[in-house]
C-alpha positions in Angstrom: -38.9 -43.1 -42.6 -36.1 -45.0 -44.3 -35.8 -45.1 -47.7 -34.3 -47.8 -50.0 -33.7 -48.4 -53.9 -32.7 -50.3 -56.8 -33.1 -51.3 -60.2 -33.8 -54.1 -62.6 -33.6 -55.0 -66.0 -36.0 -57.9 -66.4 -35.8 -60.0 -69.1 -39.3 -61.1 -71.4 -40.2 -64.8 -71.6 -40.4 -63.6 -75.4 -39.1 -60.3 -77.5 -42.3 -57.8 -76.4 -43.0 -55.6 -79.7 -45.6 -53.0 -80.1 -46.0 -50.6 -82.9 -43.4 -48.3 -81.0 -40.2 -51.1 -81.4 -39.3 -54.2 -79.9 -37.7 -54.3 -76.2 -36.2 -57.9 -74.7 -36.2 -56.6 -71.1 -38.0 -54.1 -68.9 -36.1 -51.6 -66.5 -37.6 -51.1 -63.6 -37.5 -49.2 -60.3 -38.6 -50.6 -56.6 -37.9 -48.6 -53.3 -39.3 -49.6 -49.9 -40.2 -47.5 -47.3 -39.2 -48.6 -43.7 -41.3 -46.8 -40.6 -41.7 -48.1 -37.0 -40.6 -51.6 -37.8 -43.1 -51.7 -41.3 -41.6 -52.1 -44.8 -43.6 -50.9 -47.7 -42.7 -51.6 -51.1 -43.4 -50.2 -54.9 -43.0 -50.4 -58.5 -42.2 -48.3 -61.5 -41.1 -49.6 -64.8 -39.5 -47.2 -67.2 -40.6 -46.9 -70.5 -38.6 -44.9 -73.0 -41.3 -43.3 -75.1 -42.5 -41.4 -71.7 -38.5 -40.2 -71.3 -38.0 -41.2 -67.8 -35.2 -43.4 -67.1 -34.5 -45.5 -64.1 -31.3 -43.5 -64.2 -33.6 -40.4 -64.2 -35.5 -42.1 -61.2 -32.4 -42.5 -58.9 -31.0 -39.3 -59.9 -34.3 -37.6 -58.0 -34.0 -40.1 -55.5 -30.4 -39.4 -54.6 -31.0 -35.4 -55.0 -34.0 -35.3 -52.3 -33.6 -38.2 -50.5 -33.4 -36.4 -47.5 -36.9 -34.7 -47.8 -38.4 -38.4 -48.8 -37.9 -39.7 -45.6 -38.0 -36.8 -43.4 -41.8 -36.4 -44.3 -44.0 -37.2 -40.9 -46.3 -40.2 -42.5 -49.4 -40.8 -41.1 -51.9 -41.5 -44.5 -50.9 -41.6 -48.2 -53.2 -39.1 -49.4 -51.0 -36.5 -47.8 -48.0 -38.4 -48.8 -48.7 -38.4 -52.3 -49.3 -34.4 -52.5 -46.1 -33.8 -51.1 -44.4 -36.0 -53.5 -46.7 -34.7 -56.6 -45.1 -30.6 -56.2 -41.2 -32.7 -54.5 -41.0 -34.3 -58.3 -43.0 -32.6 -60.4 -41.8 -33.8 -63.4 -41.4 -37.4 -62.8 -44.3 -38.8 -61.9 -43.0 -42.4 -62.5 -41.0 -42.3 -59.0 -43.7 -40.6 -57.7 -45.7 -43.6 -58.7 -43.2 -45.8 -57.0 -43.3 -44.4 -53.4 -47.0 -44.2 -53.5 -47.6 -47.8 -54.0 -44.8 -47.8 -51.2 -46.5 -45.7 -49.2 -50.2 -47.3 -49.8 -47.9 -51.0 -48.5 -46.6 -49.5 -45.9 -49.7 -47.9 -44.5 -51.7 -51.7 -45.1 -48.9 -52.9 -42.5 -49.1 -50.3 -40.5 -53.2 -51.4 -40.0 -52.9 -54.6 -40.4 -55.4 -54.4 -43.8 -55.2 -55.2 -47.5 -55.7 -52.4 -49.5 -59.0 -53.1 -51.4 -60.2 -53.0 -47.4 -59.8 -48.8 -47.2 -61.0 -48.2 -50.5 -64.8 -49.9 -50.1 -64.7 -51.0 -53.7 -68.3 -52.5 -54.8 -68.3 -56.5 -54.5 -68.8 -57.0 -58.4 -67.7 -60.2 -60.1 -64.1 -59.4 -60.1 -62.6 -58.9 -64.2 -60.3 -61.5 -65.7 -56.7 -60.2 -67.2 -55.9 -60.7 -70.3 -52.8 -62.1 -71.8 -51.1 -60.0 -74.3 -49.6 -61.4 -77.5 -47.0 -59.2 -79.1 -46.2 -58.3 -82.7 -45.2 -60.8 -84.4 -45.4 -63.1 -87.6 -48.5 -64.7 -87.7 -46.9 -68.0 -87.3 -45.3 -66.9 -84.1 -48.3 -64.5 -82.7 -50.3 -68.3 -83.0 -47.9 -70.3 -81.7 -47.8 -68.1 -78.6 -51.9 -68.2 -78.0 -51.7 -71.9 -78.2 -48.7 -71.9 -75.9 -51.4 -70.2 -73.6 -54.6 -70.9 -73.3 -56.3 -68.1 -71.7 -60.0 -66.9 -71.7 -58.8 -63.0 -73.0 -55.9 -62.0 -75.3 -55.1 -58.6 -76.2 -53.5 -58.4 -79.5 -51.1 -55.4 -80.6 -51.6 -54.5 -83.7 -50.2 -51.4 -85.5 -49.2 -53.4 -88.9 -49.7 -53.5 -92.6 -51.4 -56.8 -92.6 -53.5 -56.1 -88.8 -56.3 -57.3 -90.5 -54.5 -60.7 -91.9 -53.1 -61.3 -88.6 -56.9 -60.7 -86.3 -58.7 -62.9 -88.9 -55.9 -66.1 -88.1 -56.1 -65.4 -84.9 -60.1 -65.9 -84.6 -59.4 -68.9 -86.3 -57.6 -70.4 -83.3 -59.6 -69.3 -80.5 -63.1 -68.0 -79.4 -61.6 -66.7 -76.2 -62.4 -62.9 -76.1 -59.7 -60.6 -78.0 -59.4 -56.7 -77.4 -57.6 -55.2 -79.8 -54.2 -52.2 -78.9 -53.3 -50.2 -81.9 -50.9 -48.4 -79.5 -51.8 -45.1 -81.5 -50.5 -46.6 -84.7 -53.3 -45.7 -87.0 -55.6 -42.9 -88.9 -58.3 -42.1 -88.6 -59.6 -43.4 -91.7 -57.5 -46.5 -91.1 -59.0 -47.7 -87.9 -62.6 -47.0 -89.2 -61.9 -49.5 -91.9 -60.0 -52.0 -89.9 -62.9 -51.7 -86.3 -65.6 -52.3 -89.2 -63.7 -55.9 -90.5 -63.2 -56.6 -86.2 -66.7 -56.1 -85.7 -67.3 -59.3 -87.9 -64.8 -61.2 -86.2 -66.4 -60.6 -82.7 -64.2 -58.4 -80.9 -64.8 -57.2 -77.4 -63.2 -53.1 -78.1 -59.9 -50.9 -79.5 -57.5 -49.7 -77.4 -55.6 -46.4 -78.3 -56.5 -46.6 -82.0 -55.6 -43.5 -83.1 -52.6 -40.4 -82.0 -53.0 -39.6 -78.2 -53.5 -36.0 -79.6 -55.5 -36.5 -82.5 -59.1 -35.3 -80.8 -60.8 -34.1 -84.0 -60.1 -37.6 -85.3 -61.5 -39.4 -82.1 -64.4 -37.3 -81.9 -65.1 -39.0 -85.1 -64.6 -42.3 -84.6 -66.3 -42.2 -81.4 -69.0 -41.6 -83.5 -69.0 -43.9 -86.0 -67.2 -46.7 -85.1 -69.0 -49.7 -84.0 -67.1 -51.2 -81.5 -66.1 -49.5 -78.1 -62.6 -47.4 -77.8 -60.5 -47.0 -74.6 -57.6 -44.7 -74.3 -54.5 -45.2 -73.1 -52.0 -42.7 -74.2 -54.5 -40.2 -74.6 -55.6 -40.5 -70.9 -52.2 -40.2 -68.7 -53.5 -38.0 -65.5 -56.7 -36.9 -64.1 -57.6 -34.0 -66.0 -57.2 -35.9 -69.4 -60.7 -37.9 -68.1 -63.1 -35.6 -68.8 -61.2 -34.7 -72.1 -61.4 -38.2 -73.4 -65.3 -37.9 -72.2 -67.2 -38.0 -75.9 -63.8 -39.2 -77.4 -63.8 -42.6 -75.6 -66.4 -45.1 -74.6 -63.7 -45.9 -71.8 -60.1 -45.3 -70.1 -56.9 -47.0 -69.5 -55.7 -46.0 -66.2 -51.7 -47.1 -65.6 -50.6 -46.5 -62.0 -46.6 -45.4 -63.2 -48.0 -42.9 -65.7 -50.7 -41.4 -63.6 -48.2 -41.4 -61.1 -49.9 -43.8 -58.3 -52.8 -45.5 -56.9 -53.8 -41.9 -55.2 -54.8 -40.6 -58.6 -56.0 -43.6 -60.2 -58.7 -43.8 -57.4 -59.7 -40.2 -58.2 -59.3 -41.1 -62.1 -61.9 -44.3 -61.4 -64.5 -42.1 -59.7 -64.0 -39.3 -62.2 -64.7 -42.2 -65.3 -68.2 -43.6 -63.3 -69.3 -40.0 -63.4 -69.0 -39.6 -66.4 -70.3 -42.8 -67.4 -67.3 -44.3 -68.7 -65.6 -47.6 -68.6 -62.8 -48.3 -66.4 -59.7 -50.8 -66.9 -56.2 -50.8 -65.4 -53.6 -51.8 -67.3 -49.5 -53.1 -67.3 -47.0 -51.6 -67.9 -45.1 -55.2 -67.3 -44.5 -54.5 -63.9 -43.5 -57.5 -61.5 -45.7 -58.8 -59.1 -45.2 -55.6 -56.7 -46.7 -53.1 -59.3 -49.5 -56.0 -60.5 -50.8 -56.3 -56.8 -51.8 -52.8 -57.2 -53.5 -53.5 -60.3 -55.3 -56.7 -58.7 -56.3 -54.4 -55.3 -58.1 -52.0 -57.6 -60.3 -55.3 -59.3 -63.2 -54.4 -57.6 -63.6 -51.1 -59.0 -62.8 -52.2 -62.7 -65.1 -53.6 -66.1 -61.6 -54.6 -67.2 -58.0 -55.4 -66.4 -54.7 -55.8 -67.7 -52.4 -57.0 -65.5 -50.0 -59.9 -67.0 -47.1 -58.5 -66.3 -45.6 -61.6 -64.3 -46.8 -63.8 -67.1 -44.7 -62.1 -69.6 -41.8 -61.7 -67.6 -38.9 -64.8 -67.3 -38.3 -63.3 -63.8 -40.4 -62.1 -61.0 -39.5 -59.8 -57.7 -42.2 -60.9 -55.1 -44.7 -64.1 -55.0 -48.2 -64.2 -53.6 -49.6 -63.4 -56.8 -51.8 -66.0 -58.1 -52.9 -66.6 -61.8 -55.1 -69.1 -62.9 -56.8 -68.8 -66.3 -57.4 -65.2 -66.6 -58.3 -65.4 -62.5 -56.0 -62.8 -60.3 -55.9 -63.8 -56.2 -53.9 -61.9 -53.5 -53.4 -63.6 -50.5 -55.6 -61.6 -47.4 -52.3 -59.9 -46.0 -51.9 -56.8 -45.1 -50.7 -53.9 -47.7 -50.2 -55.1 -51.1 -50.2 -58.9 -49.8 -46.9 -59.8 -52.0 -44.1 -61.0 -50.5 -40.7 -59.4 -51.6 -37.7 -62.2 -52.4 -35.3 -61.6 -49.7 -32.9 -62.9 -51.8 -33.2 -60.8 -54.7 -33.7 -57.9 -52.3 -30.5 -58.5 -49.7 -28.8 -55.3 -51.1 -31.7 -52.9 -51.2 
Protein backbone atom coordinates (compact mmCIF):
# COMPACT_ATOMS: atom_id res chain seq x y z
CA UNK A 1 0.00 0.00 0.00
CA UNK A 2 0.77 3.67 -0.53
CA UNK A 3 0.16 5.97 2.01
CA UNK A 4 -0.73 9.76 1.74
CA UNK A 5 -1.47 12.76 4.21
CA UNK A 6 -2.40 16.14 5.03
CA UNK A 7 -3.95 18.55 7.16
CA UNK A 8 -6.70 21.18 7.40
CA UNK A 9 -7.69 23.86 9.44
CA UNK A 10 -11.41 24.33 8.61
CA UNK A 11 -13.08 27.22 9.26
CA UNK A 12 -16.88 27.30 11.21
CA UNK A 13 -19.82 28.92 9.34
CA UNK A 14 -20.07 30.49 13.01
CA UNK A 15 -17.56 30.67 16.30
CA UNK A 16 -18.45 26.85 17.70
CA UNK A 17 -18.52 27.19 21.69
CA UNK A 18 -19.13 24.56 24.19
CA UNK A 19 -18.66 24.66 27.84
CA UNK A 20 -14.86 23.77 27.17
CA UNK A 21 -14.04 27.37 25.08
CA UNK A 22 -14.82 28.62 21.82
CA UNK A 23 -12.82 27.38 18.58
CA UNK A 24 -13.31 29.28 14.97
CA UNK A 25 -11.81 26.32 12.96
CA UNK A 26 -11.32 22.64 13.22
CA UNK A 27 -7.90 20.84 12.44
CA UNK A 28 -8.20 17.94 10.86
CA UNK A 29 -6.29 14.95 9.55
CA UNK A 30 -7.19 12.86 6.07
CA UNK A 31 -4.73 10.10 4.62
CA UNK A 32 -5.67 7.86 1.71
CA UNK A 33 -4.59 4.54 1.24
CA UNK A 34 -3.69 3.58 -2.41
CA UNK A 35 -3.69 -0.56 -3.25
CA UNK A 36 -3.96 -2.25 -6.61
CA UNK A 37 -5.21 0.80 -8.36
CA UNK A 38 -8.04 1.57 -5.20
CA UNK A 39 -7.82 4.76 -3.13
CA UNK A 40 -9.38 4.73 0.23
CA UNK A 41 -9.77 7.71 2.20
CA UNK A 42 -10.35 8.87 6.13
CA UNK A 43 -10.92 11.38 8.62
CA UNK A 44 -9.69 12.50 12.07
CA UNK A 45 -10.29 15.90 13.55
CA UNK A 46 -8.17 16.89 16.45
CA UNK A 47 -9.56 18.14 19.40
CA UNK A 48 -7.38 19.66 22.03
CA UNK A 49 -9.06 18.51 25.24
CA UNK A 50 -8.16 14.78 24.10
CA UNK A 51 -4.22 16.13 23.59
CA UNK A 52 -3.65 14.85 20.15
CA UNK A 53 -2.59 17.17 17.66
CA UNK A 54 -2.62 16.91 13.93
CA UNK A 55 1.03 17.74 14.46
CA UNK A 56 1.01 14.72 16.86
CA UNK A 57 -0.80 12.72 14.06
CA UNK A 58 1.89 13.32 11.33
CA UNK A 59 4.64 12.97 13.62
CA UNK A 60 3.41 9.00 13.97
CA UNK A 61 2.78 8.99 10.55
CA UNK A 62 6.20 10.08 9.41
CA UNK A 63 7.94 7.81 12.25
CA UNK A 64 6.21 4.42 10.97
CA UNK A 65 5.22 5.15 7.75
CA UNK A 66 7.10 2.40 6.53
CA UNK A 67 5.22 -0.28 8.57
CA UNK A 68 1.75 1.46 7.48
CA UNK A 69 2.03 0.50 4.13
CA UNK A 70 4.13 -2.41 4.19
CA UNK A 71 1.14 -4.31 6.05
CA UNK A 72 -0.29 -7.19 3.46
CA UNK A 73 -4.22 -5.87 3.37
CA UNK A 74 -6.71 -8.16 2.73
CA UNK A 75 -9.82 -7.11 5.37
CA UNK A 76 -9.85 -4.17 7.95
CA UNK A 77 -10.49 -6.20 10.92
CA UNK A 78 -6.93 -7.34 10.70
CA UNK A 79 -5.84 -4.05 9.67
CA UNK A 80 -7.20 -2.21 12.50
CA UNK A 81 -5.38 -4.69 15.19
CA UNK A 82 -2.17 -4.06 13.75
CA UNK A 83 -2.63 -0.38 13.92
CA UNK A 84 -4.37 -0.49 17.56
CA UNK A 85 -0.71 -2.16 19.33
CA UNK A 86 1.57 0.21 15.93
CA UNK A 87 0.00 3.50 17.79
CA UNK A 88 -1.12 2.74 20.86
CA UNK A 89 -1.50 5.89 22.09
CA UNK A 90 -3.08 7.73 19.40
CA UNK A 91 -5.98 6.36 18.59
CA UNK A 92 -7.20 9.46 16.56
CA UNK A 93 -4.81 8.34 13.46
CA UNK A 94 -5.64 5.12 14.17
CA UNK A 95 -9.16 6.20 13.55
CA UNK A 96 -8.10 7.79 10.33
CA UNK A 97 -6.57 4.79 8.43
CA UNK A 98 -9.46 2.64 9.53
CA UNK A 99 -12.08 4.54 7.88
CA UNK A 100 -9.27 4.53 5.10
CA UNK A 101 -8.96 1.15 5.16
CA UNK A 102 -12.92 0.30 5.53
CA UNK A 103 -12.96 2.83 1.77
CA UNK A 104 -10.47 1.15 0.45
CA UNK A 105 -11.73 -2.38 1.03
CA UNK A 106 -15.62 -0.97 -0.38
CA UNK A 107 -13.61 -0.31 -3.65
CA UNK A 108 -11.81 -3.08 -3.57
CA UNK A 109 -15.56 -5.16 -3.62
CA UNK A 110 -17.21 -2.91 -5.38
CA UNK A 111 -19.81 -2.40 -2.12
CA UNK A 112 -20.92 0.38 0.18
CA UNK A 113 -20.13 -0.25 3.56
CA UNK A 114 -23.58 -0.50 5.35
CA UNK A 115 -23.59 -3.74 2.68
CA UNK A 116 -20.79 -5.95 4.88
CA UNK A 117 -22.08 -4.97 8.07
CA UNK A 118 -25.98 -6.38 7.64
CA UNK A 119 -27.33 -3.56 9.70
CA UNK A 120 -31.23 -4.11 10.44
CA UNK A 121 -33.58 -2.06 7.81
CA UNK A 122 -35.05 0.27 10.66
CA UNK A 123 -36.42 3.76 9.72
CA UNK A 124 -33.07 5.36 9.38
CA UNK A 125 -32.51 8.40 12.41
CA UNK A 126 -32.46 12.08 11.47
CA UNK A 127 -29.25 14.37 12.57
CA UNK A 128 -29.61 16.94 14.45
CA UNK A 129 -28.27 20.38 14.05
CA UNK A 130 -26.18 21.72 16.81
CA UNK A 131 -26.55 25.27 18.01
CA UNK A 132 -23.59 26.53 19.96
CA UNK A 133 -23.25 28.69 23.10
CA UNK A 134 -24.19 31.67 22.62
CA UNK A 135 -26.35 34.76 23.74
CA UNK A 136 -29.74 33.95 23.63
CA UNK A 137 -30.38 36.46 20.93
CA UNK A 138 -27.74 34.78 18.82
CA UNK A 139 -28.43 30.91 19.83
CA UNK A 140 -32.24 32.12 18.26
CA UNK A 141 -31.21 33.72 15.47
CA UNK A 142 -29.20 30.70 14.49
CA UNK A 143 -32.39 28.02 14.86
CA UNK A 144 -34.41 30.33 12.78
CA UNK A 145 -31.52 30.59 10.31
CA UNK A 146 -32.17 26.73 10.20
CA UNK A 147 -35.07 25.15 10.31
CA UNK A 148 -34.40 21.65 11.15
CA UNK A 149 -36.68 18.86 12.75
CA UNK A 150 -33.71 18.17 15.78
CA UNK A 151 -31.34 20.70 17.45
CA UNK A 152 -28.98 19.75 20.03
CA UNK A 153 -28.32 22.61 22.27
CA UNK A 154 -24.99 23.00 24.37
CA UNK A 155 -25.44 24.13 27.43
CA UNK A 156 -23.02 24.32 30.32
CA UNK A 157 -24.09 28.08 31.47
CA UNK A 158 -25.29 30.09 34.38
CA UNK A 159 -28.52 30.91 32.76
CA UNK A 160 -28.97 27.00 30.76
CA UNK A 161 -32.27 27.20 32.02
CA UNK A 162 -33.09 30.91 30.66
CA UNK A 163 -31.60 30.01 27.37
CA UNK A 164 -33.73 26.08 26.87
CA UNK A 165 -37.03 27.89 27.90
CA UNK A 166 -36.54 30.77 24.75
CA UNK A 167 -35.56 28.34 22.77
CA UNK A 168 -38.89 26.12 23.18
CA UNK A 169 -40.46 29.25 22.46
CA UNK A 170 -39.25 29.24 18.92
CA UNK A 171 -39.59 25.75 17.90
CA UNK A 172 -41.45 22.40 18.64
CA UNK A 173 -38.77 20.60 16.64
CA UNK A 174 -37.15 17.98 19.01
CA UNK A 175 -34.11 19.43 21.31
CA UNK A 176 -31.52 17.01 23.11
CA UNK A 177 -29.71 18.72 25.43
CA UNK A 178 -25.14 18.42 25.73
CA UNK A 179 -24.01 19.70 29.05
CA UNK A 180 -20.52 18.54 27.77
CA UNK A 181 -19.78 17.51 31.47
CA UNK A 182 -20.24 21.02 32.71
CA UNK A 183 -22.42 20.30 35.65
CA UNK A 184 -23.12 18.61 39.32
CA UNK A 185 -24.73 16.43 40.15
CA UNK A 186 -27.13 18.26 42.08
CA UNK A 187 -27.14 20.91 39.25
CA UNK A 188 -28.29 18.72 36.44
CA UNK A 189 -31.05 17.09 38.65
CA UNK A 190 -32.52 20.56 39.08
CA UNK A 191 -31.98 21.70 35.60
CA UNK A 192 -33.30 17.76 33.70
CA UNK A 193 -36.41 18.27 36.19
CA UNK A 194 -37.29 22.14 34.54
CA UNK A 195 -36.33 20.18 30.73
CA UNK A 196 -38.71 17.69 31.51
CA UNK A 197 -41.52 20.41 31.34
CA UNK A 198 -40.24 21.84 28.32
CA UNK A 199 -40.43 18.46 26.40
CA UNK A 200 -37.10 17.42 25.85
CA UNK A 201 -36.04 14.28 24.07
CA UNK A 202 -32.58 13.34 26.72
CA UNK A 203 -29.08 14.88 28.32
CA UNK A 204 -25.97 14.26 26.87
CA UNK A 205 -22.86 14.12 29.13
CA UNK A 206 -24.45 15.91 32.06
CA UNK A 207 -22.15 15.45 34.54
CA UNK A 208 -17.74 14.71 34.87
CA UNK A 209 -16.82 11.79 32.57
CA UNK A 210 -15.45 10.33 35.85
CA UNK A 211 -17.90 11.23 38.25
CA UNK A 212 -19.73 7.54 38.52
CA UNK A 213 -21.08 7.81 42.03
CA UNK A 214 -22.81 11.01 40.81
CA UNK A 215 -24.23 9.20 37.59
CA UNK A 216 -25.28 6.30 39.42
CA UNK A 217 -27.52 8.76 41.01
CA UNK A 218 -28.93 10.53 38.47
CA UNK A 219 -29.57 7.59 36.52
CA UNK A 220 -31.75 6.94 39.09
CA UNK A 221 -33.59 9.73 39.60
CA UNK A 222 -33.59 11.75 36.83
CA UNK A 223 -36.52 11.82 34.57
CA UNK A 224 -35.29 12.13 31.30
CA UNK A 225 -32.86 9.69 29.59
CA UNK A 226 -28.78 10.38 29.74
CA UNK A 227 -26.21 9.33 27.05
CA UNK A 228 -22.60 9.56 27.52
CA UNK A 229 -20.14 10.88 25.56
CA UNK A 230 -16.96 11.55 27.40
CA UNK A 231 -17.56 9.00 29.78
CA UNK A 232 -17.82 6.32 27.03
CA UNK A 233 -14.50 6.72 24.75
CA UNK A 234 -13.54 2.87 23.97
CA UNK A 235 -15.14 -0.41 24.23
CA UNK A 236 -14.62 -1.38 27.62
CA UNK A 237 -16.15 1.93 28.98
CA UNK A 238 -19.71 0.32 27.68
CA UNK A 239 -20.45 -1.92 30.06
CA UNK A 240 -19.15 0.65 32.73
CA UNK A 241 -21.61 3.22 31.66
CA UNK A 242 -24.30 0.15 31.90
CA UNK A 243 -26.62 1.35 35.02
CA UNK A 244 -24.95 4.88 34.71
CA UNK A 245 -26.50 5.72 31.25
CA UNK A 246 -29.75 4.98 29.55
CA UNK A 247 -27.53 5.24 26.34
CA UNK A 248 -23.96 5.90 24.55
CA UNK A 249 -22.32 8.28 22.30
CA UNK A 250 -20.08 6.47 20.16
CA UNK A 251 -17.39 8.95 18.06
CA UNK A 252 -15.40 7.07 15.50
CA UNK A 253 -11.94 9.45 16.11
CA UNK A 254 -12.04 8.78 19.86
CA UNK A 255 -12.88 5.21 19.80
CA UNK A 256 -10.33 5.03 17.27
CA UNK A 257 -12.54 3.69 14.06
CA UNK A 258 -15.45 2.16 12.68
CA UNK A 259 -13.83 -1.43 13.81
CA UNK A 260 -14.58 -0.64 17.34
CA UNK A 261 -17.58 1.28 17.06
CA UNK A 262 -19.23 -1.83 15.45
CA UNK A 263 -18.16 -3.95 18.43
CA UNK A 264 -19.18 -0.82 20.85
CA UNK A 265 -22.93 -0.93 18.89
CA UNK A 266 -23.32 -4.71 19.56
CA UNK A 267 -21.88 -4.41 23.00
CA UNK A 268 -24.77 -1.34 23.90
CA UNK A 269 -27.88 -3.75 22.24
CA UNK A 270 -26.68 -6.30 24.79
CA UNK A 271 -26.92 -4.56 27.30
CA UNK A 272 -30.03 -2.92 26.33
CA UNK A 273 -28.80 0.46 25.77
CA UNK A 274 -29.27 3.16 23.29
CA UNK A 275 -26.95 3.77 20.56
CA UNK A 276 -26.12 7.24 18.71
CA UNK A 277 -23.08 8.29 16.72
CA UNK A 278 -21.93 11.52 17.02
CA UNK A 279 -19.48 14.55 15.32
CA UNK A 280 -16.77 15.55 16.07
CA UNK A 281 -17.22 18.20 12.93
CA UNK A 282 -15.62 16.13 10.67
CA UNK A 283 -16.07 16.87 6.80
CA UNK A 284 -17.99 14.88 4.72
CA UNK A 285 -15.22 11.92 4.72
CA UNK A 286 -15.58 11.28 8.49
CA UNK A 287 -19.66 11.99 8.36
CA UNK A 288 -20.15 9.17 5.61
CA UNK A 289 -18.99 6.92 8.29
CA UNK A 290 -21.38 8.22 10.56
CA UNK A 291 -24.24 7.99 7.90
CA UNK A 292 -23.03 4.07 6.96
CA UNK A 293 -23.52 3.14 10.52
CA UNK A 294 -27.55 4.74 10.37
CA UNK A 295 -28.94 1.56 10.21
CA UNK A 296 -27.69 0.35 13.37
CA UNK A 297 -28.47 3.67 15.35
CA UNK A 298 -31.83 5.18 17.66
CA UNK A 299 -29.86 8.46 17.13
CA UNK A 300 -27.35 10.44 15.16
CA UNK A 301 -25.24 13.29 15.16
CA UNK A 302 -23.66 13.93 12.21
CA UNK A 303 -23.77 17.82 11.01
CA UNK A 304 -20.45 18.29 10.66
CA UNK A 305 -20.69 19.63 6.91
CA UNK A 306 -23.46 21.87 8.09
CA UNK A 307 -21.38 23.64 10.51
CA UNK A 308 -18.38 23.88 8.56
CA UNK A 309 -17.86 27.07 5.70
CA UNK A 310 -15.73 24.43 3.90
CA UNK A 311 -16.11 20.88 2.86
CA UNK A 312 -13.39 18.11 1.58
CA UNK A 313 -15.65 15.59 -0.44
CA UNK A 314 -19.41 15.80 -1.90
CA UNK A 315 -21.87 13.04 -2.20
CA UNK A 316 -23.22 13.84 1.05
CA UNK A 317 -26.74 14.82 0.99
CA UNK A 318 -28.75 16.67 3.71
CA UNK A 319 -32.21 17.50 3.51
CA UNK A 320 -34.05 18.50 6.72
CA UNK A 321 -32.56 16.35 9.26
CA UNK A 322 -32.43 13.40 6.18
CA UNK A 323 -28.68 11.96 5.57
CA UNK A 324 -28.29 10.03 1.85
CA UNK A 325 -25.04 8.49 0.41
CA UNK A 326 -24.97 7.83 -2.99
CA UNK A 327 -24.92 3.66 -3.61
CA UNK A 328 -21.01 3.71 -4.39
CA UNK A 329 -18.72 1.63 -3.35
CA UNK A 330 -16.61 2.39 0.15
CA UNK A 331 -17.67 5.40 1.91
CA UNK A 332 -19.63 6.65 -1.40
CA UNK A 333 -17.98 10.46 -1.08
CA UNK A 334 -16.15 11.74 -3.58
CA UNK A 335 -12.79 13.47 -2.55
CA UNK A 336 -12.17 17.20 -4.29
CA UNK A 337 -9.35 16.60 -6.64
CA UNK A 338 -8.68 20.02 -6.34
CA UNK A 339 -8.31 20.41 -2.80
CA UNK A 340 -6.52 17.09 -2.71
CA UNK A 341 -3.82 17.59 -5.79
CA UNK A 342 -0.92 17.69 -3.24
CA UNK A 343 -1.85 14.78 -1.02
Amino acid sequence: MKLHYKTFNLKFQHPFTISRGTKTHQPTLVVSLEHFGHVGYGEAPAISYYDITTDQMVQDIERKKLFIEKFAFTEPERYWHYLHHLFPKNPFLVCALDMAAWDLYGKMKNKPLYEFWKAPHADQPATDYTIGIDTIEKMVEKMEAKPWPIYKIKLGTSNDIEIVTALRKQTDAVIRIDANAAWTADEALEKITVFKDLNIEFIEQPLAKDDWEGMKKLFQESPLPLIADESCVFEQDVEKCHNHFHGINIKLTKCSGITPALRMVSKARELKMKVMAGSMNESSIGSAALAHLLPMLDYVDADGPLLLEEDLATGLNFDYGKITIPKAPGLGVIVDENIFNNI
